[in-house]
Every structure is written in structure tokens, then in C-alpha cells.
C-alpha positions as CSV (number, residue, x, y, z in Angstrom):
1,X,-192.8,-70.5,54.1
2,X,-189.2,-69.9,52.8
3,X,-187.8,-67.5,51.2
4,X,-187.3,-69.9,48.0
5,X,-190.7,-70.3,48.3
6,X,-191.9,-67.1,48.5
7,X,-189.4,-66.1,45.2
8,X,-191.5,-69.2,43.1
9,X,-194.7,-68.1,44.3
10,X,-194.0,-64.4,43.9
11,X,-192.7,-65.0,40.1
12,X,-195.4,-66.9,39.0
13,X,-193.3,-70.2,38.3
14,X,-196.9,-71.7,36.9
15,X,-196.1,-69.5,33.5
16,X,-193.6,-72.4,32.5
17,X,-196.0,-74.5,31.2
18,X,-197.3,-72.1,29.2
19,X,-193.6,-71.3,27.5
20,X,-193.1,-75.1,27.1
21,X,-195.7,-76.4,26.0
22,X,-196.2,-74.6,22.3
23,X,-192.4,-75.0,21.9
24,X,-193.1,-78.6,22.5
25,X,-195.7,-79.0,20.4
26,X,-193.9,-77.9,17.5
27,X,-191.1,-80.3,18.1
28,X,-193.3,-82.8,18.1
29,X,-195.0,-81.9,15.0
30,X,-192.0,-81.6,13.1
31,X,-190.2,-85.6,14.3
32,X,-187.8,-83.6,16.4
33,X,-188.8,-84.0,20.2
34,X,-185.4,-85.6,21.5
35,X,-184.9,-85.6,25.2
36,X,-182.0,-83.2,24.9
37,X,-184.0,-80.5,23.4
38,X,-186.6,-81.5,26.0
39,X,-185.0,-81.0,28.9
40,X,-183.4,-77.5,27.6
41,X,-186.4,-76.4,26.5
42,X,-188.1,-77.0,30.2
43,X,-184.9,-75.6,31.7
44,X,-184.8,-72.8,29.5
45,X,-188.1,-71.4,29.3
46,X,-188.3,-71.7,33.1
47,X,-185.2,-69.7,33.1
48,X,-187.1,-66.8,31.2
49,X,-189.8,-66.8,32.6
50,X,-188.3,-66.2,35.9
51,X,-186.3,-63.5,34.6
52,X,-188.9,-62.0,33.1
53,X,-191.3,-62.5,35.9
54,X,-188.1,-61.1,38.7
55,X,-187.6,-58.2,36.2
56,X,-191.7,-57.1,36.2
57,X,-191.8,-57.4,40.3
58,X,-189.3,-54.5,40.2
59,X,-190.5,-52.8,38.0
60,X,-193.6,-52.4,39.2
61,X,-193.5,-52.6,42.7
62,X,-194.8,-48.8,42.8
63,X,-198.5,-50.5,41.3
64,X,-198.3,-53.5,42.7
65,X,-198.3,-52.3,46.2
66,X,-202.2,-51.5,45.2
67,X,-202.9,-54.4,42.7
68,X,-201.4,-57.4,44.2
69,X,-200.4,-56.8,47.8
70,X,-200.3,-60.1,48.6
71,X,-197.9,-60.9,45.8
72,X,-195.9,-57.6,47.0
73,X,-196.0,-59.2,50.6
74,X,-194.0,-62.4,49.3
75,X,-191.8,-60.5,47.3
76,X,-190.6,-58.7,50.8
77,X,-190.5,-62.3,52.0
78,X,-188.4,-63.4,49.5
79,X,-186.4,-59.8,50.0
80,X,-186.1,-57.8,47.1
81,X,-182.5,-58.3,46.4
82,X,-183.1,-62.3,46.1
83,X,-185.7,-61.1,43.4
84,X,-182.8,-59.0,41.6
85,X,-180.4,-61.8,41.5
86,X,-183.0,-64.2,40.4
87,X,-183.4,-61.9,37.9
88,X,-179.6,-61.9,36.8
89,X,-179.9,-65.5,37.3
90,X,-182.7,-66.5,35.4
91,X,-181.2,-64.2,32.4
92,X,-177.9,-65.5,32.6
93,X,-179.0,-69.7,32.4
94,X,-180.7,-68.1,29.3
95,X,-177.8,-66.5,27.8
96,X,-175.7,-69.7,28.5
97,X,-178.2,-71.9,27.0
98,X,-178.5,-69.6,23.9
99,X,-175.1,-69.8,23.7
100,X,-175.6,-74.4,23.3
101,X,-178.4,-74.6,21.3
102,X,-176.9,-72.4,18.6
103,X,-173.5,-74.4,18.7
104,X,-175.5,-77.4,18.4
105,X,-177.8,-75.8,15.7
106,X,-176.1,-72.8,14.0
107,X,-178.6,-71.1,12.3
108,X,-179.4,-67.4,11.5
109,X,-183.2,-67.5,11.7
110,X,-183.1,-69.4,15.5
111,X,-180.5,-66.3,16.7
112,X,-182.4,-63.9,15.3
113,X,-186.1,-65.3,17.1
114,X,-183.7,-66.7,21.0
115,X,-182.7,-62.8,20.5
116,X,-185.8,-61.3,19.8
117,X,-186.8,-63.4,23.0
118,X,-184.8,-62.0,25.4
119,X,-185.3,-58.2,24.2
120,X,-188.7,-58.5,24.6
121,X,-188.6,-60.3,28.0
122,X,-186.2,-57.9,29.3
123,X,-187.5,-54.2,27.6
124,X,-191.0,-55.4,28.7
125,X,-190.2,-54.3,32.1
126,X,-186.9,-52.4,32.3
127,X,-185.3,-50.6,29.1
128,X,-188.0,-49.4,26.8
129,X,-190.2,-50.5,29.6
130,X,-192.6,-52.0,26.8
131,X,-195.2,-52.8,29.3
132,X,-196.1,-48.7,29.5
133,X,-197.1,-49.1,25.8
134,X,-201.1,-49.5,25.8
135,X,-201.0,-50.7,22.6
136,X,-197.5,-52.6,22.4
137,X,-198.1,-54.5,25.6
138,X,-201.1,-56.8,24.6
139,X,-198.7,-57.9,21.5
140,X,-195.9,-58.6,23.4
141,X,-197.7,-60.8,25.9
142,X,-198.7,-63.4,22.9
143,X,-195.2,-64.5,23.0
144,X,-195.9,-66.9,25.0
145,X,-197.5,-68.8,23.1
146,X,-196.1,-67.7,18.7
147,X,-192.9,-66.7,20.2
148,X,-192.2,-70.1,22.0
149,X,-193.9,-71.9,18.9
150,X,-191.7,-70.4,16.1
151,X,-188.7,-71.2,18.5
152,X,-189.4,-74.8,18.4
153,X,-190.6,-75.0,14.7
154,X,-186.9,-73.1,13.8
155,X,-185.3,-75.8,15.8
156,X,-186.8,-78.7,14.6
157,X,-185.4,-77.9,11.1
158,X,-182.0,-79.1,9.8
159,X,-182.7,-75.5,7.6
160,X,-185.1,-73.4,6.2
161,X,-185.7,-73.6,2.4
162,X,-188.5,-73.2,-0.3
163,X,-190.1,-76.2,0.9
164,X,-189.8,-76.1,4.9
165,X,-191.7,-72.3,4.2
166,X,-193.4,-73.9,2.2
167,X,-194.9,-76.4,4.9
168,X,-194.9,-74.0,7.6
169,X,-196.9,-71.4,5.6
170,X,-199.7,-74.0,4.6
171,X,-200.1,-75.8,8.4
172,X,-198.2,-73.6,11.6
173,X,-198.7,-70.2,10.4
174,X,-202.7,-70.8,10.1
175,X,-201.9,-72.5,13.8
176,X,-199.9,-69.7,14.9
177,X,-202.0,-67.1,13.8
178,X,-205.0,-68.7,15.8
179,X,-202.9,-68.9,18.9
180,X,-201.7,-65.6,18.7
181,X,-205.1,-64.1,17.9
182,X,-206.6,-65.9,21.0
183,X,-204.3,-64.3,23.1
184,X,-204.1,-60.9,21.5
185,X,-208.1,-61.0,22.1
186,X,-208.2,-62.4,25.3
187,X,-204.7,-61.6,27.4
188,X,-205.8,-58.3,28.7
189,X,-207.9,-59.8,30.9
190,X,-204.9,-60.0,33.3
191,X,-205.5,-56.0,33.6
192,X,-208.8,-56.7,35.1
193,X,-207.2,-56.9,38.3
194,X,-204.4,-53.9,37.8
195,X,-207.1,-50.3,37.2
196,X,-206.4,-48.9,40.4
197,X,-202.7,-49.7,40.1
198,X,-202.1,-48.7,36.8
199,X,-204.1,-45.6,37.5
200,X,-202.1,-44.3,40.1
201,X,-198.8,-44.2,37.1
202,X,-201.1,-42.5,34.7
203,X,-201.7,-46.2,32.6
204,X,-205.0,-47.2,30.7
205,X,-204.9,-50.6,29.2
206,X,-206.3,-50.0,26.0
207,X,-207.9,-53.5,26.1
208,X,-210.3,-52.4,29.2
209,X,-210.9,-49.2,27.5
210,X,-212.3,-51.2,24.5
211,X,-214.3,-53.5,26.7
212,X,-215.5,-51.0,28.6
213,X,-216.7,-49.0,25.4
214,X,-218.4,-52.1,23.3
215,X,-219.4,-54.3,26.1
216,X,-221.0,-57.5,25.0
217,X,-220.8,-57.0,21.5
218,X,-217.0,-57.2,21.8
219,X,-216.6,-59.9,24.7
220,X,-218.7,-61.6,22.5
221,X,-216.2,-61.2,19.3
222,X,-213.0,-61.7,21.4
223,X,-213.7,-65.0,22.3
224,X,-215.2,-66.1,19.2
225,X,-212.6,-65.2,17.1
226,X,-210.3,-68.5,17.8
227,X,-213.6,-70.5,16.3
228,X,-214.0,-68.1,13.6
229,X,-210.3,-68.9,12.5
230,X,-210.6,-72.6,13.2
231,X,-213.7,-72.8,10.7
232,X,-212.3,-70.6,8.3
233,X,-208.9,-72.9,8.2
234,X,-211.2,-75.8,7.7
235,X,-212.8,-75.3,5.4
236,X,-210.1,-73.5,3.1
237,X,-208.1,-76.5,3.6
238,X,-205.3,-75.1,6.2
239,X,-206.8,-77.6,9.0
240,X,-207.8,-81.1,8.7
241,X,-211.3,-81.4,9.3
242,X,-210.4,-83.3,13.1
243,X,-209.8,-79.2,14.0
244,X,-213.7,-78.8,13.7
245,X,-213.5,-80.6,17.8
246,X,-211.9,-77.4,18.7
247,X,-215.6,-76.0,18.5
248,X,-216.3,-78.3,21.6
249,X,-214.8,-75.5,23.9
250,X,-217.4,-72.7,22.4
251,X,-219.7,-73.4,25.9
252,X,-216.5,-72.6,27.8
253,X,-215.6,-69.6,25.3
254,X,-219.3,-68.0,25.7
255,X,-219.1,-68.5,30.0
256,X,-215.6,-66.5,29.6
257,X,-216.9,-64.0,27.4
258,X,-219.4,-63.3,29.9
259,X,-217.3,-63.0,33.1
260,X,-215.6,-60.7,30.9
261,X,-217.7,-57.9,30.1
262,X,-220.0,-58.5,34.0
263,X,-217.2,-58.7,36.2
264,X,-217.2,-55.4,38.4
265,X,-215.9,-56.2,41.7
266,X,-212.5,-56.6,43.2
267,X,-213.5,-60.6,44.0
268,X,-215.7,-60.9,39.7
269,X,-212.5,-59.9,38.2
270,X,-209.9,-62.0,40.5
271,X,-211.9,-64.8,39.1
272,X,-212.4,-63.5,35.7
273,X,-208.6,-62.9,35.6
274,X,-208.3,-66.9,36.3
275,X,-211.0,-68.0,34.4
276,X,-209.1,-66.7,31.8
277,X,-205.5,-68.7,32.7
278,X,-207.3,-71.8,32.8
279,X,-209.4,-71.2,29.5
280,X,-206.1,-70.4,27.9
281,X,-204.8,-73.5,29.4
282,X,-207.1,-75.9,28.0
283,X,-207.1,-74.0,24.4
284,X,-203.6,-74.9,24.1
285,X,-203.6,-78.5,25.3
286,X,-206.9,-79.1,22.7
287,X,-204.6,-77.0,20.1
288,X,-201.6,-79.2,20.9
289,X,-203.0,-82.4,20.2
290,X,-205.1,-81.7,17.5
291,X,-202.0,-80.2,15.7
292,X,-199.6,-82.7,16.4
293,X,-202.1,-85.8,17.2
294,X,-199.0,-87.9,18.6
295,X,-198.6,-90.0,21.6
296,X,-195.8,-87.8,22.4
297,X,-197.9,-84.8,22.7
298,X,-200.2,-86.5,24.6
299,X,-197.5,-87.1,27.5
300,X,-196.5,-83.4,26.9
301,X,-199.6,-82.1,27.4
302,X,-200.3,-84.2,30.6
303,X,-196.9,-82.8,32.0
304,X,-197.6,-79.1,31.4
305,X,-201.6,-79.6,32.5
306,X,-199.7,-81.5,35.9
307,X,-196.9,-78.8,36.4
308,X,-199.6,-75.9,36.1
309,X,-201.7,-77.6,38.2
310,X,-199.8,-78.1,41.2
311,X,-197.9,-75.2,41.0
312,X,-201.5,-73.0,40.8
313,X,-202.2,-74.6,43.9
314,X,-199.4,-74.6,45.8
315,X,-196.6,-72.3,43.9
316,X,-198.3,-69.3,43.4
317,X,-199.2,-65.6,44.7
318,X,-202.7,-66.3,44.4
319,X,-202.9,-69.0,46.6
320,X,-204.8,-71.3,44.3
321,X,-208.3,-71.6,42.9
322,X,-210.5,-71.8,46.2
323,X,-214.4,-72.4,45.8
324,X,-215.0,-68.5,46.5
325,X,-212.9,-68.4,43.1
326,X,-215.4,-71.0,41.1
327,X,-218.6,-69.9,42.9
328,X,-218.3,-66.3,41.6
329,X,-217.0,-67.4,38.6
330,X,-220.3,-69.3,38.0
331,X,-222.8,-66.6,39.6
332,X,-221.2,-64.3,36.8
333,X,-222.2,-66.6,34.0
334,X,-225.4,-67.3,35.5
335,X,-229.1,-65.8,36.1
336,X,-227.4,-64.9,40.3
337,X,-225.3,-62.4,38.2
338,X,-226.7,-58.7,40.0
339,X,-225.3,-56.4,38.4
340,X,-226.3,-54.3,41.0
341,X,-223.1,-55.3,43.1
342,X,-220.9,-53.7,40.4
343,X,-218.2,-50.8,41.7
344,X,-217.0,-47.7,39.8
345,X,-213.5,-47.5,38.6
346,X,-212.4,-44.2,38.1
């Protein structure tokens, strides 16, 4: 493995796809997606998430020595300074691409949201070290879906007037607020791996603490909030009635929402922790096309559901999904779920 390798694999390269895709989208929806904002946008939201990603591995090396040693392994094979000047790197492609897009589209609102981008990406981990904030953190990690989504919708307009709001208030906020609201409910599952970690600096996700408090009732509630939103958008008019196949993924929702609230070992919540990914994955590709029902988001889509596939596999710290992965995975949200097997976290 080299040492390029272990940097992509370390800094979770696979998060691209989840940047692009809703900024995408958007373009789409609005007649904009030209190759030039295309290929910036893929450039560019690689860019941050790399500098975001570089920036949280040294941050947090002091945790992840106990939550993700084999993530902190390739992070020494990469070398820590190659993840500093990735970090500089990564941030400074954004800067320079800020720096295009608003010559080629001055506009006040789009500075104010590419800024608002970068503060957040970089005062997550260094700063105002966001990411210590139990109840800050969960909001913040939603940007990657209505922060990347607002970008492109800002960019797709010539300029914003009574009637763009207008628009945007009747169709993508009711969009954007069940994207953001999906993740808000269901993003802390990445601390399912991190208690003993985050215990050791004195942290308490305020997400586990929830779940650990309601149990079912509120696994239950978190992932059936998207399908409460969806129905509610119908049937007020937001949505067009084709958003009613959305409810197709409530089977997948309900096996989620279980892993949730039974995972107890080190190997349930792994898997829980990717169960989530890929449920988040396939809620946004369903989203996409049912928003912007285009052949154009249709080849998006395919390319982002590619790219996270093949860098899952073969570009990240995980190593992949493996059948250990989807066989406890599946024992969690069936009757071979012992609950027996569950450890203590202190």
C-alpha cells in the first residue's frame, strides 16, 4: 500500500459522493447542470472533504488511537505530516475555487453559504473545535447533505428575487428540510463506534445518550421521521404525489432502526455504523431522482452510487463491507438477535 493510498483510505475519500451528489441534484432541478460547474463541483467538494477529513485525523488522533486504530495505523502510514499538508492542500484548491465560481457568479447569498462552508469544515475540528459540542456537532454534520444543496440551488440562479424564494420556499425547502431532518435523526450513529474514545476526553454524544435513554420508542421515531415529512409534504401539496415511492424504503428504515437501538458489541455497532452510510446512501439517490426526475440525475446518481462503491471497497479505513459486516447486520434485525451478547459501556 502506498502512502497516497493510505492518505485516501485514511480520509475517508468515499464522503465525496455524499458532497456531490445533493449539489448536483439541485443543478439539475434548476436547468443548470453544465459540465463546467460539474467538474468543479466534483473537484471541489473532494477538495473539502479532504480537508475536512485531514483536519479531523489530527484533531483527534488522541481518541482515535482507541476508536479506529486501524484508521490511526494508516494515518502513520501515510505519515502525519502528509495528512497536515493535505490538509492545507485540500483547503487551499477550495479557497482557489471559491475564488472562480464567485468571479463567474458574483453573488452575495453564494459568498455568504461557500464561506459558511469552510468555517464549519474547518472550526469542526480545529478553531472552535465544533465537534466537542454534544449538541452542535449532530447539526453540523447535516451539511453534507442542506449545506451542499443550498450551494447548488444558489448557483443555479442568475439571482434571487421574490419569485426564485418564492419557488424554493414551495419545492427545495420542504426537500431540504427532509434531508436535513434524516440526518439530524440518524447521523449520530457514526458515534456508535467512538464511546470508549470519546470517553477517555470527557465527551458524551448526546445522540447515544438519547438512545440510550428512550430505546425503541425513539429508534423507532428517528427513522420514521423522513416518511412522516414525505407524507405530510404530500398531501399539503409541497411534493408531487410520485414522492409517496419514497415510502418503499420504510422495510429498510424499520431494519435500521432496529440495529440501532440492539447493537451492543464492538462488531453490532461497526455494522450498525455502516448500515447507516449505505441507508443514507440510497435515501439520497431515491430523494435525487424523485426531486429532479431527469435523465441527468439519473447518470448522476449512477456516478455517485459507482464512486461510493468502489471507493468503500477498496479506498477506505474500513476495509469494505465483508459478509461478517452483513451477517451481523442481519442477525440484529432478526429473531438470532441475543441480546445476551450485549457489553457495558461505561
Amino acid at each position: 500500500m502506498t502512502r497516497t493510498d493510505a492518505l485516501l483510505r485514511a480520509t475517508s475519500i468515499r464522503f465525496t459522493a455524499l458532497y456531490f451528489l445533493p449539489y448536483y441534484t439541485a443543478l439539475v432541478a434548476e436547468g443548470r447542470a453544465r459540465w463546467e460547474w460539474i467538474a468543479l463541483g466534483a473537484v471541489y467538494w473532494c477538495a473539502h472533504g479532504l480537508g475536512t477529513e485531514s483536519l479531523n485525523r489530527l484533531a483527534d488522533r488522541a481518541e482515535d488511537e482507541i476508536n479506529r486504530p486501524e484508521r490511526t495505523a494508516l494515518c502513520r502510514r501515510a505519515g502525519f505530516p502528509l495528512l497536515r499538508r493535505a490538509a492545507f492542500a485540500g483547503w487551499g484548491v477550495v479557497l482557489l475555487l471559491d475564488a472562480v465560481v464567485l468571479v463567474r457568479h458574483p453573488d452575495p447569498w453564494l459568498a455568504l453559504f461557500l464561506f459558511l462552508a469552510g468555517f464549519s469544515g474547518v472550526n469542526y475540528s480545529y478553531g472552535l473545535r465544533l465537534s466537542r459540542n454534544r449538541y452542535l456537532a449532530p447539526l453540523l454534520l447535516t451539511f453534507h447533505f442542506g449545506g451542499t444543496f443550498v450551494i447548488g440551488t444558489v448557483l443555479a440562479q442568475e439571482r434571487w428575487n421574490a419569485d426564485v424564494l418564492r419557488d424554493f420556499a414551495g419545492y427545495g425547502l420542504p426537500f431540504f428540510t427532509v434531508g436535513m431532518v434524516t440526518l439530524l435523526a440518524l447521523g449520530g450513529a457514526k458515534d456508535l463506534t467512538d464511546l470508549a474514545g470519546d470517553a477517555s476526553i470527557g465527551y458524551r454524544s448526546a445522540w447515544i445518550d438519547l438512545l440510550h435513554r428512550y430505546g425503541t420508542w425513539l429508534a423507532g421515531a428517528m427513522v420514521g421521521s423522513t416518511y412522516l415529512l414525505v407524507t405530510a409534504f404530500v398531501l399539503g401539496g409541497a411534493f408531487p404525489p410520485r414522492f409517496l415511492l419514497w415510502l418503499l424504503l420504510i422495510p429498510v428504515a424499520a431494519a435500521l432502526g432496529r440495529c440501532l437501538w440492539r447493537a451492543g458489541t464492538a462488531e453490532e455497532r461497526h455494522a450498525t455504523r455502516e448500515f447507516f452510510y449505505q441507508y443514507w446512501v440510497l435515501t439520497l439517490s431515491v430523494g435525487a431522482l424523485l426531486y429532479a426526475p431527469e435523465w441527468a440525475t439519473l447518470a448522476g446518481v449512477a456516478g455517485s452510487v459507482a464512486f461510493w462503491a468502489l471507493t468503500t471497497q477498496h479506498l477506505h479505513w474500513s476495509g469494505g463491507i465483508h459478509r461478517d459486516t452483513v451477517r451481523t447486520a442481519v442477525a440484529l434485525t432478526s429473531g438470532r438477535y441475543a441480546p445476551e451478547r450485549r457489553e457495558k459501556v461505561e
